[in-house]
SEFIZA-3560 file (N, C-alpha, C; in Angstrom, 3 decimals):
REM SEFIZA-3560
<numar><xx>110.790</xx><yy>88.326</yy><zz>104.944</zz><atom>N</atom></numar>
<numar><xx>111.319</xx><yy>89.673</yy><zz>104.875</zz><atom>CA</atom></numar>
<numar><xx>111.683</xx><yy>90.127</yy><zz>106.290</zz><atom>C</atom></numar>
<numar><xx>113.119</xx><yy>90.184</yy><zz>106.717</zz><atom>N</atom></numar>
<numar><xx>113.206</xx><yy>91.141</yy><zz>107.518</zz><atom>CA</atom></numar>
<numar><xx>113.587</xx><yy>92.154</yy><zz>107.775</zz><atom>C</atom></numar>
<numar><xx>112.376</xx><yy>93.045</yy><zz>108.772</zz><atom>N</atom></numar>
<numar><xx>112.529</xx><yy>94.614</yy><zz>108.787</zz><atom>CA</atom></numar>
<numar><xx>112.546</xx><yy>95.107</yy><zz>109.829</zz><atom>C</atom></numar>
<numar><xx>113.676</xx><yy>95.997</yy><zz>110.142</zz><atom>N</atom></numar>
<numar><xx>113.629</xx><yy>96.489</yy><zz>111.846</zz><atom>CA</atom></numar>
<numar><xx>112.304</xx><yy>97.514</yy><zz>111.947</zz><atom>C</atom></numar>
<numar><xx>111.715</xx><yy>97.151</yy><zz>112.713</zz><atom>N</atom></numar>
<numar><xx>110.937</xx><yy>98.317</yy><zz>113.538</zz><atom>CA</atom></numar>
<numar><xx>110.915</xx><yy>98.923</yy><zz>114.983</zz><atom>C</atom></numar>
<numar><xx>111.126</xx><yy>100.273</yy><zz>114.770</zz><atom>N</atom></numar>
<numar><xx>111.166</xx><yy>101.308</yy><zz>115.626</zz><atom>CA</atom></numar>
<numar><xx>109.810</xx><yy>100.950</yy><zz>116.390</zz><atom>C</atom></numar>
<numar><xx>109.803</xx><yy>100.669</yy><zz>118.158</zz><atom>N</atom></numar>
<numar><xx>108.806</xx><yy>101.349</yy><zz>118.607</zz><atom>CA</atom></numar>
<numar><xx>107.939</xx><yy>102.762</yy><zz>118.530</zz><atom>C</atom></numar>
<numar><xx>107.406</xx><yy>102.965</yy><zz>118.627</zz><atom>N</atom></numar>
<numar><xx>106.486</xx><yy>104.221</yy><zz>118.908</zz><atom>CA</atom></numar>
<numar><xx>106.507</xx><yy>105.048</yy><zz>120.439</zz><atom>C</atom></numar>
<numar><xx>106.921</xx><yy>103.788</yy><zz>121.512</zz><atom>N</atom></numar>
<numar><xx>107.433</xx><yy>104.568</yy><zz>123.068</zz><atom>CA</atom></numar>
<numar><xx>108.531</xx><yy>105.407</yy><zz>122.858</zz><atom>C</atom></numar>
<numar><xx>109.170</xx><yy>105.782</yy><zz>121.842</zz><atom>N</atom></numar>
<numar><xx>110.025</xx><yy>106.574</yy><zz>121.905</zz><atom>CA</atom></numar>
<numar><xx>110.170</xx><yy>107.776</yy><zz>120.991</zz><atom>C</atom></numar>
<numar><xx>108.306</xx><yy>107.865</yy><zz>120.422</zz><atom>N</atom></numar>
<numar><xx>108.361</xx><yy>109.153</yy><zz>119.674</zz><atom>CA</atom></numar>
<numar><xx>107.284</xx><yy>110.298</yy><zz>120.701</zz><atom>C</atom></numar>
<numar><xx>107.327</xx><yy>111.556</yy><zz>120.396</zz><atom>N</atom></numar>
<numar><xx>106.888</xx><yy>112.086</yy><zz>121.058</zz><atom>CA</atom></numar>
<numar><xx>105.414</xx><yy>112.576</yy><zz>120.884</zz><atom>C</atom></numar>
<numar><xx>104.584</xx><yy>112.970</yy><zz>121.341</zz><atom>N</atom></numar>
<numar><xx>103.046</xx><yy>113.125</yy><zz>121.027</zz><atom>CA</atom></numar>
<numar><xx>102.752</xx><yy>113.846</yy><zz>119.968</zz><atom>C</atom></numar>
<numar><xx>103.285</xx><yy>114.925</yy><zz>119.484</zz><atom>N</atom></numar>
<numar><xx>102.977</xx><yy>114.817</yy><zz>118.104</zz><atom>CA</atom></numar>
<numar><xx>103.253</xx><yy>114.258</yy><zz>117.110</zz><atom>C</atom></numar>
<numar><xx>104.338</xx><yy>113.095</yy><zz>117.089</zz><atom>N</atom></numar>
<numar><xx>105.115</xx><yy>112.705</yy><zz>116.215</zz><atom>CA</atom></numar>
<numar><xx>103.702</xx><yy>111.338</yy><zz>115.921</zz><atom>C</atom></numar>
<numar><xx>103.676</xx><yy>110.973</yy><zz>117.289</zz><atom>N</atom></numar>
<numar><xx>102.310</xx><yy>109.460</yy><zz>117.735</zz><atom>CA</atom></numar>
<numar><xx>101.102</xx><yy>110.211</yy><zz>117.228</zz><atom>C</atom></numar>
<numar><xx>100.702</xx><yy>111.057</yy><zz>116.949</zz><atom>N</atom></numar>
<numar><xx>99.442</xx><yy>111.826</yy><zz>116.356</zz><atom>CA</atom></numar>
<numar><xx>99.081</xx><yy>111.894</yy><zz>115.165</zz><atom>C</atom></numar>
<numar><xx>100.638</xx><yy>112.037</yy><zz>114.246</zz><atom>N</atom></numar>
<numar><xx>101.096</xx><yy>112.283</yy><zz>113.122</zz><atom>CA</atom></numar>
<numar><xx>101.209</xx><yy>110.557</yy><zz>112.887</zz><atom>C</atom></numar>
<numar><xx>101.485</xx><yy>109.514</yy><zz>112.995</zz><atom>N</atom></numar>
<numar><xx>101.464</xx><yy>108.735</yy><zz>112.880</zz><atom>CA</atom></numar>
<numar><xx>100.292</xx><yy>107.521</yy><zz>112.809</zz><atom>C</atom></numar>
<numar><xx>99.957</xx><yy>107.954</yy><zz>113.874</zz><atom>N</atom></numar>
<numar><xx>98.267</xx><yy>107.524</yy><zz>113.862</zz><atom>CA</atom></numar>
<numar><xx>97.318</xx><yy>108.005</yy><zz>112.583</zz><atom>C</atom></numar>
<numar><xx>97.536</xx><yy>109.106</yy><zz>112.488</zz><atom>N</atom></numar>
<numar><xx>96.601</xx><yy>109.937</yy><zz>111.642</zz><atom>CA</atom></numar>
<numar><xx>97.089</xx><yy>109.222</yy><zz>110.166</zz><atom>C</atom></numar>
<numar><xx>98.160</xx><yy>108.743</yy><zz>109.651</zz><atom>N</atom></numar>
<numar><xx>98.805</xx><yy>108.001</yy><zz>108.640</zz><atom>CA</atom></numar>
<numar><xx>98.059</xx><yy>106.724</yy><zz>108.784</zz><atom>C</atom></numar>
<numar><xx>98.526</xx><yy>105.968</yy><zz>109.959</zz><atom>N</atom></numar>
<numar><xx>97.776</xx><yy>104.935</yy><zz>109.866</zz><atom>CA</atom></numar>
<numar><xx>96.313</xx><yy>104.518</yy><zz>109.841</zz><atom>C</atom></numar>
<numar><xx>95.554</xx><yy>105.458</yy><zz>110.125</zz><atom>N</atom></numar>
<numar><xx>93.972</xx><yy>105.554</yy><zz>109.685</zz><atom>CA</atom></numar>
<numar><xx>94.378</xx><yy>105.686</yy><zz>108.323</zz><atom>C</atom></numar>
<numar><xx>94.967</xx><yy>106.968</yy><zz>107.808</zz><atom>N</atom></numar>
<numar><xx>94.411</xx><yy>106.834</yy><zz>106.543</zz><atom>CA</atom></numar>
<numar><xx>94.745</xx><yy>105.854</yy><zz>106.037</zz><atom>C</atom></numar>
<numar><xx>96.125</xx><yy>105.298</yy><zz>105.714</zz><atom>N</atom></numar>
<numar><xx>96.489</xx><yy>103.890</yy><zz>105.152</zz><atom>CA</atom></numar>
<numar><xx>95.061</xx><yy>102.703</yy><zz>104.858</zz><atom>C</atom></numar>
<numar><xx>94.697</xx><yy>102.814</yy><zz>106.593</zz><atom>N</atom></numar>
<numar><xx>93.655</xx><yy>101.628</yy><zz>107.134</zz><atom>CA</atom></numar>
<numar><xx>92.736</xx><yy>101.549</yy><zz>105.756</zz><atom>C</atom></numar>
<numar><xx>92.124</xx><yy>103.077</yy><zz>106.137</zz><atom>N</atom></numar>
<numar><xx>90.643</xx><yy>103.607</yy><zz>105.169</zz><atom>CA</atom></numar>
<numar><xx>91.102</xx><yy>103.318</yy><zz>103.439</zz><atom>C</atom></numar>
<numar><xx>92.439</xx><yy>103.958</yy><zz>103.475</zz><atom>N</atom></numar>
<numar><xx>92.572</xx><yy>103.563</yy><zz>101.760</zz><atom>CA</atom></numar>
<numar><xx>92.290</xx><yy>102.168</yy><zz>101.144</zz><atom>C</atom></numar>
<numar><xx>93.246</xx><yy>101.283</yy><zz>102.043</zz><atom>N</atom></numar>
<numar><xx>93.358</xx><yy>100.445</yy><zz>101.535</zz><atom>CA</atom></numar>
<numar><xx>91.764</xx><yy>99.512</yy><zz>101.315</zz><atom>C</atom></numar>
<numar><xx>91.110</xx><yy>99.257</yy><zz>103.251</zz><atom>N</atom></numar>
<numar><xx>89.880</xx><yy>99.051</yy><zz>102.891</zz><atom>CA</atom></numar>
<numar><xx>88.695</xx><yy>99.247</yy><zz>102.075</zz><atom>C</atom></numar>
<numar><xx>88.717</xx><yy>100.400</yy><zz>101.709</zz><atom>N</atom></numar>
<numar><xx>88.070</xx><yy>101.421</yy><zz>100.810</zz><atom>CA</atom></numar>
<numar><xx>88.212</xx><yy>100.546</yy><zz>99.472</zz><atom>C</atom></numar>
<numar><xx>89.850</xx><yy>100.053</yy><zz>98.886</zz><atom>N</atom></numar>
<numar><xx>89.699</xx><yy>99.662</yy><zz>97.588</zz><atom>CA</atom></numar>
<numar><xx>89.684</xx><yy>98.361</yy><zz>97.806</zz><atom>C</atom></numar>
<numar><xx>88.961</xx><yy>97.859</yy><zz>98.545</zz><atom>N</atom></numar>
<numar><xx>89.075</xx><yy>96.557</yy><zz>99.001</zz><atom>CA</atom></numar>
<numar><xx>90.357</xx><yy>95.402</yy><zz>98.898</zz><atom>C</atom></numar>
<numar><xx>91.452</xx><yy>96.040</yy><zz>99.386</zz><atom>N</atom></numar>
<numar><xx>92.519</xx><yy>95.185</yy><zz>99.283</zz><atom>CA</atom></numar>
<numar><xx>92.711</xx><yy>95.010</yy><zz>100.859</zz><atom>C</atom></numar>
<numar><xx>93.397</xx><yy>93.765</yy><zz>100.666</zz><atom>N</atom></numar>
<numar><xx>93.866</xx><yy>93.059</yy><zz>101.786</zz><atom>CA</atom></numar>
<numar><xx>95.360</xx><yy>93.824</yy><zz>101.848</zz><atom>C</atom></numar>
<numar><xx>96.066</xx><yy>93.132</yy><zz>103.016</zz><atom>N</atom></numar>
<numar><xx>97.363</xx><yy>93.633</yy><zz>103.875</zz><atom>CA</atom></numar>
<numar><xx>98.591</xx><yy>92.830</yy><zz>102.751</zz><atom>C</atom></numar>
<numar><xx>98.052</xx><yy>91.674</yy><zz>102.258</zz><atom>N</atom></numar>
<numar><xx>98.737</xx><yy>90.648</yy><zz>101.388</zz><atom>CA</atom></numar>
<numar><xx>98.895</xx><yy>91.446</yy><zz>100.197</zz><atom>C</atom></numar>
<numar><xx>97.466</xx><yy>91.945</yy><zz>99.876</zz><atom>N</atom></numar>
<numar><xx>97.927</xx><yy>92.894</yy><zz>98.231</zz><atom>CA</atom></numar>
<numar><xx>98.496</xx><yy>93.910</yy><zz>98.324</zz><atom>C</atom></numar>
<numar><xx>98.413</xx><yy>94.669</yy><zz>99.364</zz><atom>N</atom></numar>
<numar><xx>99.467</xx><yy>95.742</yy><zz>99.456</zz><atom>CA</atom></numar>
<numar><xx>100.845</xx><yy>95.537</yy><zz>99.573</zz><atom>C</atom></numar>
<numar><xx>101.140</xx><yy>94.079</yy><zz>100.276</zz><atom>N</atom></numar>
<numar><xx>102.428</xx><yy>93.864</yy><zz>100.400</zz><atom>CA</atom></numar>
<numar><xx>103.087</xx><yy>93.423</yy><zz>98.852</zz><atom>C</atom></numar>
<numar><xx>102.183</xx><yy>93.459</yy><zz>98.483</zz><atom>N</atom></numar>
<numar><xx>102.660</xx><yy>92.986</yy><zz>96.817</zz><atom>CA</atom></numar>
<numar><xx>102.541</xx><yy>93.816</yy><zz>96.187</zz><atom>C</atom></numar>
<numar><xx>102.101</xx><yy>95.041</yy><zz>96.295</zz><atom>N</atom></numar>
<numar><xx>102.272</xx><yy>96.044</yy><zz>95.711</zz><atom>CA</atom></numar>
<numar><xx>103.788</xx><yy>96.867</yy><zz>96.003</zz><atom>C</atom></numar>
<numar><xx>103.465</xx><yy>96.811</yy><zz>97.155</zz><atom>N</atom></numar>
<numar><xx>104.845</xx><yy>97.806</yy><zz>97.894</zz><atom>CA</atom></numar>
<numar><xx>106.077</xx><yy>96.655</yy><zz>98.031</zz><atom>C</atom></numar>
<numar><xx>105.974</xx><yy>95.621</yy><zz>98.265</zz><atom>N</atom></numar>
<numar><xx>106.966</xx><yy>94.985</yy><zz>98.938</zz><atom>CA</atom></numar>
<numar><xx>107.085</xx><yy>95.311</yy><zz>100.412</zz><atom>C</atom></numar>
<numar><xx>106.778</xx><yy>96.026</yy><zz>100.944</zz><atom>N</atom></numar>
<numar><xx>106.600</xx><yy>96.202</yy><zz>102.723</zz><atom>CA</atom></numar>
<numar><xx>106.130</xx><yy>95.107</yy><zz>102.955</zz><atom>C</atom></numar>
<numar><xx>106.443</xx><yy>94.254</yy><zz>104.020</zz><atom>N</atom></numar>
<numar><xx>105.566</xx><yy>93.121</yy><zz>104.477</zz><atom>CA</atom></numar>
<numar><xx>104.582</xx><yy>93.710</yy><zz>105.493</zz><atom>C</atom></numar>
<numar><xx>103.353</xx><yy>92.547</yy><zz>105.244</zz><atom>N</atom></numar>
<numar><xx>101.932</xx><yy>92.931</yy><zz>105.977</zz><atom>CA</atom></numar>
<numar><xx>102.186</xx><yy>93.122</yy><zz>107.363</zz><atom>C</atom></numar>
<numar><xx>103.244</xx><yy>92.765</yy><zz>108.001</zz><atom>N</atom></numar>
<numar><xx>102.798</xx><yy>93.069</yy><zz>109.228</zz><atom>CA</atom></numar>
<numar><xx>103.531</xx><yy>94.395</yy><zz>109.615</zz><atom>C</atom></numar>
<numar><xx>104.422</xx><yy>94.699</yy><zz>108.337</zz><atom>N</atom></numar>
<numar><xx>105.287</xx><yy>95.865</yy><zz>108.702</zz><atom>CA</atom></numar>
<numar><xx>103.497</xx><yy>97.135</yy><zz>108.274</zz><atom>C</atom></numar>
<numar><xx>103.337</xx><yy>96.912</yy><zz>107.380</zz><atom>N</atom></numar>
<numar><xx>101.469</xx><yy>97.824</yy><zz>106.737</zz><atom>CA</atom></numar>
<numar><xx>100.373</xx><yy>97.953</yy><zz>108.214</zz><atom>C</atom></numar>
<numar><xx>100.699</xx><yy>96.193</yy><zz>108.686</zz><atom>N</atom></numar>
<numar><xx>99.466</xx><yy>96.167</yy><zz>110.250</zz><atom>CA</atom></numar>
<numar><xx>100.055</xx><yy>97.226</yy><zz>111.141</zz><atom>C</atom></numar>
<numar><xx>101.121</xx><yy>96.948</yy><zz>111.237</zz><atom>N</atom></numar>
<numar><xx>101.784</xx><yy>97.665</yy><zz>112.664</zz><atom>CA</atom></numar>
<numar><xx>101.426</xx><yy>99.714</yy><zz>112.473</zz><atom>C</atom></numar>
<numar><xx>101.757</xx><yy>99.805</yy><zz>111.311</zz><atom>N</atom></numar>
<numar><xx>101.637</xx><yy>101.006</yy><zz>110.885</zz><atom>CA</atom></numar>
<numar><xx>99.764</xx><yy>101.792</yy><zz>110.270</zz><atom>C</atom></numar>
<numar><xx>99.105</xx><yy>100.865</yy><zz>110.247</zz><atom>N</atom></numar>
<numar><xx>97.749</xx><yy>101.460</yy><zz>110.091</zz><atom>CA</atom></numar>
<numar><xx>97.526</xx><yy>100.888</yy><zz>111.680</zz><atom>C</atom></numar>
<numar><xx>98.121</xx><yy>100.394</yy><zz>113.159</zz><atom>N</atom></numar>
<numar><xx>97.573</xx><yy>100.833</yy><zz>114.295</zz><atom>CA</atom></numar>
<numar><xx>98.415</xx><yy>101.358</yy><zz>114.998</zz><atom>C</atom></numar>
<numar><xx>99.659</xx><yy>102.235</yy><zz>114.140</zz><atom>N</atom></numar>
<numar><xx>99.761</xx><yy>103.038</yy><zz>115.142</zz><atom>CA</atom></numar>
<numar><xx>101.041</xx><yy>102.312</yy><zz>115.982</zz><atom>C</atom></numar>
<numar><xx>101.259</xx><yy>101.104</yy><zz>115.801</zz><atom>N</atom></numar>
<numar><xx>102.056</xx><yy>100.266</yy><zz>116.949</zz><atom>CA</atom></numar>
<numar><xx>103.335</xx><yy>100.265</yy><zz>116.729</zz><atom>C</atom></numar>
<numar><xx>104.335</xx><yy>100.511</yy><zz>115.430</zz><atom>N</atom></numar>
<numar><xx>105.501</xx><yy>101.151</yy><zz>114.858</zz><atom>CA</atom></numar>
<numar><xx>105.426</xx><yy>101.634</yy><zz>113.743</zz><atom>C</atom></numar>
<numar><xx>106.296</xx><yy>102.590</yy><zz>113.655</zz><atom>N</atom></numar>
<numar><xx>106.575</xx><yy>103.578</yy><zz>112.094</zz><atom>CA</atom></numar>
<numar><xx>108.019</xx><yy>102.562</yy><zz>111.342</zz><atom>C</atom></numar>
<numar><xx>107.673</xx><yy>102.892</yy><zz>110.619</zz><atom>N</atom></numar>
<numar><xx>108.842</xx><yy>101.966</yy><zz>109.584</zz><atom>CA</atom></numar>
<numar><xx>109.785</xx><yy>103.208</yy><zz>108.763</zz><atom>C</atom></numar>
<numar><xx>110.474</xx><yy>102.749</yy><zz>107.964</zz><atom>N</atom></numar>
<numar><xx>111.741</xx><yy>103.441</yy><zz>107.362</zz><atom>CA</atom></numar>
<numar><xx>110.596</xx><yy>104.894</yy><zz>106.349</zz><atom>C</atom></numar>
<numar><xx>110.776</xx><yy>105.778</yy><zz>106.212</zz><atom>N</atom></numar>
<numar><xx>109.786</xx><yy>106.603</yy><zz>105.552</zz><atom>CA</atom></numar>
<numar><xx>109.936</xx><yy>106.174</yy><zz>103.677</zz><atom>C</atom></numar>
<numar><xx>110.962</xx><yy>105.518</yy><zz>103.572</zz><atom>N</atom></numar>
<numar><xx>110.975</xx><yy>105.187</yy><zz>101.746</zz><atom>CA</atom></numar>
<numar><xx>109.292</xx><yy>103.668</yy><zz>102.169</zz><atom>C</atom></numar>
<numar><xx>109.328</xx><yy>103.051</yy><zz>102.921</zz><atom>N</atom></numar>
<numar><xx>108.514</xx><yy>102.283</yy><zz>103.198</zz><atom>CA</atom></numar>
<numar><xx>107.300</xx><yy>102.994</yy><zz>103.353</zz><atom>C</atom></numar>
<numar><xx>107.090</xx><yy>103.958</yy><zz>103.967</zz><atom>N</atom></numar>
<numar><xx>105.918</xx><yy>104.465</yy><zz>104.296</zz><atom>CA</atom></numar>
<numar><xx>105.480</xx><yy>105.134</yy><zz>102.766</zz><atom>C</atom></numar>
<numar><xx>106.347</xx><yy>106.037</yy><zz>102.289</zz><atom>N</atom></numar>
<numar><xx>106.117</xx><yy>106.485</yy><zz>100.671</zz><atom>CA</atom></numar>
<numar><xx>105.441</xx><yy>105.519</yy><zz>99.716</zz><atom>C</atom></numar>
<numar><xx>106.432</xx><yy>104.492</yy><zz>100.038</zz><atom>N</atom></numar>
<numar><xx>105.625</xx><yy>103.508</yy><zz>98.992</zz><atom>CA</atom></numar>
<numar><xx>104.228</xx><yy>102.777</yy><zz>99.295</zz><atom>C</atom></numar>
<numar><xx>103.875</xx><yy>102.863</yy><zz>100.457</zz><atom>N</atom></numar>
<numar><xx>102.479</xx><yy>102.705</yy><zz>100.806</zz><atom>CA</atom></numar>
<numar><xx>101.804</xx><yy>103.308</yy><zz>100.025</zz><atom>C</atom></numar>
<numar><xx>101.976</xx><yy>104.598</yy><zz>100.686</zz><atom>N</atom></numar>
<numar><xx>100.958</xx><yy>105.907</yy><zz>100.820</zz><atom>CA</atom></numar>
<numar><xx>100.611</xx><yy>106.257</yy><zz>99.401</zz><atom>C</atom></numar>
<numar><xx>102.328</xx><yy>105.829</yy><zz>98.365</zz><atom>N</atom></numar>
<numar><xx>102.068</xx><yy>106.143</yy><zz>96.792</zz><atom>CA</atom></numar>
<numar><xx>101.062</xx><yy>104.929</yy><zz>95.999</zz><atom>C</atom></numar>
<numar><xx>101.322</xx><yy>103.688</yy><zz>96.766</zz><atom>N</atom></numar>
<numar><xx>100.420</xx><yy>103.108</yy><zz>96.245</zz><atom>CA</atom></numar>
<numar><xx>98.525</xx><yy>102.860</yy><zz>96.201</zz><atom>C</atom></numar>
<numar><xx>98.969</xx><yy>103.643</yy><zz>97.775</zz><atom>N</atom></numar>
<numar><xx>97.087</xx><yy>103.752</yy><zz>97.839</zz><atom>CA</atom></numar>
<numar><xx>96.867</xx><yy>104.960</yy><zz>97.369</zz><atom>C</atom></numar>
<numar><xx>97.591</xx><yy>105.995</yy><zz>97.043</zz><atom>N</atom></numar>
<numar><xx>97.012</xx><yy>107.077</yy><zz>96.162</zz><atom>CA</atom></numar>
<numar><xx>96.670</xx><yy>108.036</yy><zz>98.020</zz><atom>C</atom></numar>
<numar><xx>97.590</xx><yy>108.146</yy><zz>98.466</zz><atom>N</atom></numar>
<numar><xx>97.520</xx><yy>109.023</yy><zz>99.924</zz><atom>CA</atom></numar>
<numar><xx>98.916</xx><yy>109.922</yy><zz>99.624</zz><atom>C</atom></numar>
<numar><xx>97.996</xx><yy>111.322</yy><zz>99.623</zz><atom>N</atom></numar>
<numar><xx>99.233</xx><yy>112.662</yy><zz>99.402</zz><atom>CA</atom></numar>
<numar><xx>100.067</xx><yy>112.988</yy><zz>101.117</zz><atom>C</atom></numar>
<numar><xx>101.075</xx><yy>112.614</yy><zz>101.654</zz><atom>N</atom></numar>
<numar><xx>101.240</xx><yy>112.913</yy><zz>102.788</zz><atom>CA</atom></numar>
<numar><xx>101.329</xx><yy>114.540</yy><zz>103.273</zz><atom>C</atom></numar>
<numar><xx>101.532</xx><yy>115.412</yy><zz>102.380</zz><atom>N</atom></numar>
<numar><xx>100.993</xx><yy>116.857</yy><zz>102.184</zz><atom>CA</atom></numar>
<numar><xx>100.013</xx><yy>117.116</yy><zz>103.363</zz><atom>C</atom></numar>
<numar><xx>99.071</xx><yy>116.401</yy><zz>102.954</zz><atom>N</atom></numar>
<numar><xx>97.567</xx><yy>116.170</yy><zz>103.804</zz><atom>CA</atom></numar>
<numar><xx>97.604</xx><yy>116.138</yy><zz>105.321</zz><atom>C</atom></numar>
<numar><xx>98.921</xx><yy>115.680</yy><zz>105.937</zz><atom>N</atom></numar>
<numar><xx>99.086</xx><yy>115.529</yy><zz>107.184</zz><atom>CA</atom></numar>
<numar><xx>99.760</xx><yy>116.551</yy><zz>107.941</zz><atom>C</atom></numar>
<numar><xx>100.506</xx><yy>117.219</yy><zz>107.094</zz><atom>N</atom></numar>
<numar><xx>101.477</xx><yy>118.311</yy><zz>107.599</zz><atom>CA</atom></numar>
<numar><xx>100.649</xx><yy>119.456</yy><zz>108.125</zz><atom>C</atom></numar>
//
């Protein structure tokens, strides 16, 4: 699968706050239901390293990508705003 990813050096500190704070939760959801980076990618179709990069924070991906995470671990992004 290839997927462009955006660095993160080029968002601004709240945007990297707001992002981080996604990628914990992602982290916690997913661990929580004990799935791996592999089952999520099979859930979502996002590939795992596009899921790694984004539960540390290290790039944000396309937001239909991030939706389908967040819808699959059952994470309201509401919560962050």
């Amino acid at each position: 699968m290839n997927e462009k990813i955006k660095t993160t050096k080029t968002l601004d500190k709240k945007s990297q706050e707001l992002l981080t704070k996604i990628g914990k939760a992602i982290y916690k959801a997913r661990t929580t239901q004990g799935l791996t980076l592999r089952e999520v990618e099979q859930l979502t179709g996002v590939s795992f390293m596009t899921i790694s990069n984004v539960e540390k924070a290290q790039a944000d991906c396309y937001f239909i990508k991030l939706l389908k995470v967040t819808n699959a671990l059952k994470i309201d992004l509401k919560d962050f705003l």
